[in-house]
N, C-alpha and C positions, 0 to 999 in steps of 0.2 A: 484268527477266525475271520475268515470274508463273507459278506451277506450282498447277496446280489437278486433282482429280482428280474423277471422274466416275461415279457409282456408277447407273448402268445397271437398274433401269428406273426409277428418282428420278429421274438427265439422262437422257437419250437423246442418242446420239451424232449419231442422225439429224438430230434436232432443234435441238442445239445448233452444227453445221455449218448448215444452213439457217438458225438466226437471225443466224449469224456472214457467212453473204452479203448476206440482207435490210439488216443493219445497216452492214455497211462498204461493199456492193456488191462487183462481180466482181472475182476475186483477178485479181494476172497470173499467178501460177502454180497448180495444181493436180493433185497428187499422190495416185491412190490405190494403195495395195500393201493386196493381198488374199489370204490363201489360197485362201479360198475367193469365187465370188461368186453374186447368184443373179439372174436376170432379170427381178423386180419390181424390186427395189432397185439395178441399175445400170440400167432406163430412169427410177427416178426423179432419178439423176444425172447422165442425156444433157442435159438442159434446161440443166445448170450447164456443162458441158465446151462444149457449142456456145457460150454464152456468152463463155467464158474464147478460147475458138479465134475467136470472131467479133473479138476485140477485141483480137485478134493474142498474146496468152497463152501459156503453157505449159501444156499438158494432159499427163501421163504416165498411162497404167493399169498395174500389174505386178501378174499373180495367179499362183497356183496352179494346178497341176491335179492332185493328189496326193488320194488316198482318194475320190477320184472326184467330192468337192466342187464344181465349177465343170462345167455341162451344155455341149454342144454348141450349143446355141442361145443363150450367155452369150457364148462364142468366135462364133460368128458376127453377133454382133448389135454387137459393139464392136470388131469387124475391118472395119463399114461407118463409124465415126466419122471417119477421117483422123486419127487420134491416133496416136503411139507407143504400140501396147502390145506389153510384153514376157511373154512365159512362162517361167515357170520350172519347172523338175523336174528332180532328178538322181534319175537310172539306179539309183542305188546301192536294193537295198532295206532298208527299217525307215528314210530318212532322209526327211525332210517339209519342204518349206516351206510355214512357219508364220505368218510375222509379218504385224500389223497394223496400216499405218503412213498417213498420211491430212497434208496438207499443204495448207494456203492461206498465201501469200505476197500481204502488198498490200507498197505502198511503204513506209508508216512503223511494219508490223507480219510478224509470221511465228507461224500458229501450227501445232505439228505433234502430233497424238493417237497415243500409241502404247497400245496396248494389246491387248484380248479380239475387240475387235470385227472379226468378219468380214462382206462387205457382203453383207450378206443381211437379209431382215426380218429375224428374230430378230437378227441379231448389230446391228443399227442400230436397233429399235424394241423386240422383246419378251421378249429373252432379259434372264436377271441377267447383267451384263460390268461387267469395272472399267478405265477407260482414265485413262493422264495426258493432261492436255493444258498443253501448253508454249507461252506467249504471249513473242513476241523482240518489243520496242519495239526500232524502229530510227532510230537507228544505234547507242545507248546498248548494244546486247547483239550488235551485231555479229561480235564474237569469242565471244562465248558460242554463238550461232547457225552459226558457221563450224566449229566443233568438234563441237556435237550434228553437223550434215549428214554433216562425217566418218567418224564412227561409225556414222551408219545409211547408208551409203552404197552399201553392198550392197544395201540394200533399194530406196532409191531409185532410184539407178542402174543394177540388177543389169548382169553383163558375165558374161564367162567362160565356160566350156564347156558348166554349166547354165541360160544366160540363151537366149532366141531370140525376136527382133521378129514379130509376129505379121503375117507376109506373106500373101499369098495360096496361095501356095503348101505354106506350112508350115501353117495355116488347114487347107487338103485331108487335110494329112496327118493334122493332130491328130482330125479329122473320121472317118477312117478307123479310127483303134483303139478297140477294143472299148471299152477301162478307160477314155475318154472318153464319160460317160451321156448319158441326155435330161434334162431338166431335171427330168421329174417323180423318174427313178431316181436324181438330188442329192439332191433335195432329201431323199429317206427316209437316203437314204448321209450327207448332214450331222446325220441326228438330230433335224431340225426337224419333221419331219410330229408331227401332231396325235397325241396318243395316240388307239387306235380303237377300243379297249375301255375306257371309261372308269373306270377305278378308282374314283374321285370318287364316282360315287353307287353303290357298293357300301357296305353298313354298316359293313360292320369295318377300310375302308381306312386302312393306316397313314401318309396321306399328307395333307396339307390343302390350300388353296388360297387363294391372294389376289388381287384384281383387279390386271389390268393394262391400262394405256391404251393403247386401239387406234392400229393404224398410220396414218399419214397413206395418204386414198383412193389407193384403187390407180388410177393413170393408167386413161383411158378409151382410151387408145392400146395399153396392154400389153394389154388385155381384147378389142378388137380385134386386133390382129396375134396373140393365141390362138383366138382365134373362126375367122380365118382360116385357120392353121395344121389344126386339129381337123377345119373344112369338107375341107382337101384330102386330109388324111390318108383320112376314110371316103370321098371320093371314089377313091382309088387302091383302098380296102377293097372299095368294090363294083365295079369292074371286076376288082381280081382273083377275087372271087367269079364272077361272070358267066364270067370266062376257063374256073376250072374248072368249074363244071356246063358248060360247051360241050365240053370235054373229055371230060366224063363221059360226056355225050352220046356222043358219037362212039365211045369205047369199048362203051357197049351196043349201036350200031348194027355193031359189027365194024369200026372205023375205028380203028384204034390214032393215039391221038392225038400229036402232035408236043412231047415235052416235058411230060408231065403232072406235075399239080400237083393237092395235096389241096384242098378249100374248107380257105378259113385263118379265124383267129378276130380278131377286130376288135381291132386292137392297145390297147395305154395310151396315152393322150395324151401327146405329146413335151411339155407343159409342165402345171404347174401353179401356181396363182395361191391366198394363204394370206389372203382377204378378213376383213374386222372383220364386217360387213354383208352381208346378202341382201337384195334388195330385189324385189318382183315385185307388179303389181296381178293382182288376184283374179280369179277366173272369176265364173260365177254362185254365189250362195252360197241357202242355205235363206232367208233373207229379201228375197231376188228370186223365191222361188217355194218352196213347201212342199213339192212333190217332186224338189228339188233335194237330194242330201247335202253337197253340199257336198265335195268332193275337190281341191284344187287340184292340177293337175299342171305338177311342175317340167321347165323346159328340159333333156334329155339332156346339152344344152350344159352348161347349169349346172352338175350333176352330173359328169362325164365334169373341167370344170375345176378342180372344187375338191375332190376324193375326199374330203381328211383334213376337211373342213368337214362334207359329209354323211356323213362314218365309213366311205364305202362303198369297199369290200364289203363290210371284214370284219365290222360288226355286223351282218352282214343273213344271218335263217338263212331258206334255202329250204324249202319247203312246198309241198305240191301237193295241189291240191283235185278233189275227186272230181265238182264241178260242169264244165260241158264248155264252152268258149271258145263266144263263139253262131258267128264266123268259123272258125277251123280245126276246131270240134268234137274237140276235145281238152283233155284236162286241163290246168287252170288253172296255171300254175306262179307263185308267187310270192315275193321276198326281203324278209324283215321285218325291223323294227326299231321296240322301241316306247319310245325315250328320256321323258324327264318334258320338260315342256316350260313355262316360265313366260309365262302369256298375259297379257295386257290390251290394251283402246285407247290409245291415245295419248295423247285426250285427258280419258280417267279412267285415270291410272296409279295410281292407290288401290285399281283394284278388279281385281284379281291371281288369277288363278288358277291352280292346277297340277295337271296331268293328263300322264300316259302320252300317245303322241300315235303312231301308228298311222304310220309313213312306209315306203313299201313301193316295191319295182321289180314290176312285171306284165309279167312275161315273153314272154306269146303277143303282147303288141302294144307292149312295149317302153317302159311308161309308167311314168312316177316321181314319186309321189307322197304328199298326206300327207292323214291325214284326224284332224279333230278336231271335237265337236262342240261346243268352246268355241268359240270364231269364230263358229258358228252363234250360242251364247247372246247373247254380247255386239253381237250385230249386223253382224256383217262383212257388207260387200254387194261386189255387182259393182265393179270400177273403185276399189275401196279399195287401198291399199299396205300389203302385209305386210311386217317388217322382221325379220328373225331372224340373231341372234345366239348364237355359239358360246358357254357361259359354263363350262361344264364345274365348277359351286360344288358346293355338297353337298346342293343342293336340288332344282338343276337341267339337266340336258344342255343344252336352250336356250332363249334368252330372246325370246319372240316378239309384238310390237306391231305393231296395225294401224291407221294414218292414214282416218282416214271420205275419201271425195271434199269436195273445198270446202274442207279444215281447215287450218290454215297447215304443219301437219306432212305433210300430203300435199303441199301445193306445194314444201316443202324435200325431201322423199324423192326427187320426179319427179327431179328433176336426175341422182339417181343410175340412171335408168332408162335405160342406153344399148341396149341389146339388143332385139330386137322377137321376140316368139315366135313361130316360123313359121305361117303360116296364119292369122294371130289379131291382133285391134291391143292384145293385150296388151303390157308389156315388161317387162325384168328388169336386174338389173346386181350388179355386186359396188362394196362399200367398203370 
């Protein structure tokens, strides 16, 4: 029996589970117990369980739903697996379940991590956590392995009055209560969203910073099935808009409408996605043309999925300008934010610059963008790839490199372009 432990973000738990399949291949069994989970990090674990389930395996999932840790769309998205998963929560209040317990079983091995880690990015890639991990050579620690499972056995197998199989029915219900979130109101309620006033580059912060290695790319599937989510959400948004101005209607005409209803306000995204990477080719830039400024503007998408990556809302203070919209003829309203930003090409990362960088929402027509006139210096063109990056050091809010067209680092970027921006053969993606 080897006991090793794991000091988080030196291993990564994530990581060292993923080398531990690469290397041995698929477990037959596969246990995860979670408090908490999050819906990056357990579709990047569907890929494993379909696995372990194709090959006749044991799959168990056992989470929490307690401080509002685990979203609705976490519960629905691994109630479609065909796996046993259990919930747990007791009634009682001030009590929580906590633990975080994680098992691969092959034939002539068992290893099981107990520790900090909750499945979520942070608690699998970016947070500090300290987990053990207990390797059973078998048959040699057979009775050493029969004993630890005893003990955690609750967790494994929970039972009892606060255990329940995630049926379809009970799915419904869980679905129904409030204290169960969307994914984006987890994610702030686990404490992981991005800070959004950055401390970090205020001068007198009492706080410092050290890099940490980004997460493995976020699935081009979960970026998808939020694309789609998002699409249908402001579908439902503008028919019930449509619904009430028809109402309103009717009530100016003398028609007491059936049921009225206020114009509502375009809700939060039911998910959010905590990318390493922006990826997005450029519009026209000042060196496709001189009376070009050069603005690129970001996907709403974009924006709208990853808030704590562009800070938005809360860094962005509104302002309204006395010049008048050329379409509604009304005053400009605009939401600012003007972080430091570290520029360079890609393929001169020698020659670095840093500047304030203008990223603003334009309210009369709903645009979100950024403007700098470094990109212009250094050349940025049309069809180039911009890559920005969160760094939050004490230099800089974020790190931004752009691929020339033709460059080998543009041809590696493209990959990460899954998204098309409407109207436009531009495209974007998160990593």
């Amino acid at each position: 029996m080897d006991i090793e432990y794991l000091a988080q973000p030196d291993r990564r738990i994530g990581d060292v589970i993923e080398d531990g399949i690469a290397r041995r291949g698929t477990p037959d069994e596969f246990v995860l117990v979670s408090a908490f989970a999050s819906l990056p990090t357990v579709l990047r674990m569907k890929p494993k369980t379909e696995a372990v389930k194709a090959a006749g395996g044991d799959v168990r999932l056992v989470f929490g739903v307690d401080l509002g840790g685990t979203s609705k769309q976490v519960l629905q998205e691994v109630a479609s697996w065909g796996v046993p998963v259990t919930i747990v929560k007791n009634r009682i209040v001030g009590v929580t379940f906590h633990p975080k317990v994680y098992l691969l079983r092959w034939p002539d091995q068992v290893e099981i991590f107990v520790g900090s880690n909750n499945l979520t990015e942070g608690g699998f890639y970016k947070n500090s956590e300290a987990t053990t991990r207990t390797k059973y050579n078998l048959p040699a620690d057979a009775g050493a392995l029969a004993k630890g499972l005893q003990e955690l056995e609750r967790f494994l197998n929970p039972s009892g009055p606060t255990a329940a199989l995630l049926t379809p029915s009970y799915l419904a219900s869980l679905l129904a209560l409030p204290e169960i979130p969307s994914e984006a109101e987890a994610r702030r309620k686990r404490g992981e969203a991005m800070a959004r006033k950055p401390s970090q580059n205020q001068p007198n912060t009492v706080f410092g910073s050290e890099p940490v290695k980004p997460a493995p790319t976020l699935p081009a599937e979960l970026q998808a099935l939020l694309l789609a989510a998002r699409e249908h959400q402001q579908s439902e948004f503008k028919r019930a808009v449509a619904r009430a101005k028809r109402q309103a209607a009717q009530a100016a005409a003398g028609q007491p409408p059936v049921n009225p209803t206020l114009i509502p306000a375009l809700p939060s995204p039911l998910a959010q996605v905590d990318p390493n990477y922006f990826y997005m080719t450029l519009p026209a830039m000042r060196s496709d043309s001189p009376n070009i400024p050069g603005e690129p503007r970001i996907p709403l998408e974009a924006r709208d999925l990853a808030e704590d990556f562009w800070g938005w809302p809360d860094n962005y203070d509104r302002s309204i300008s006395p010049r008048k919209g050329a379409a509604a003829k009304e005053p400009r309203v605009y939401r600012n934010w003007h972080p430091v930003w570290r520029i360079f090409a890609a393929d001169d990362p020698s020659r670095v610059v840093l500047s304030p960088v203008r990223m603003y929402f334009y309210e009369n027509s709903s645009d979100f963008r950024f403007y700098t006139n470094e990109l212009n210096l250094l050349g940025a063109a049309s069809g180039d790839i911009v890559r920005l990056q969160r760094v939050d050091d004490t230099q800089a809010t974020y790190e931004c490199a752009f691929a020339r067209a033709g460059s080998p680092e543009h041809a590696a970027w493209s990959r990460f372009l899954f998204n098309k921006v409407k109207a436009s053969e531009r495209r974007w993606g998160f990593a």
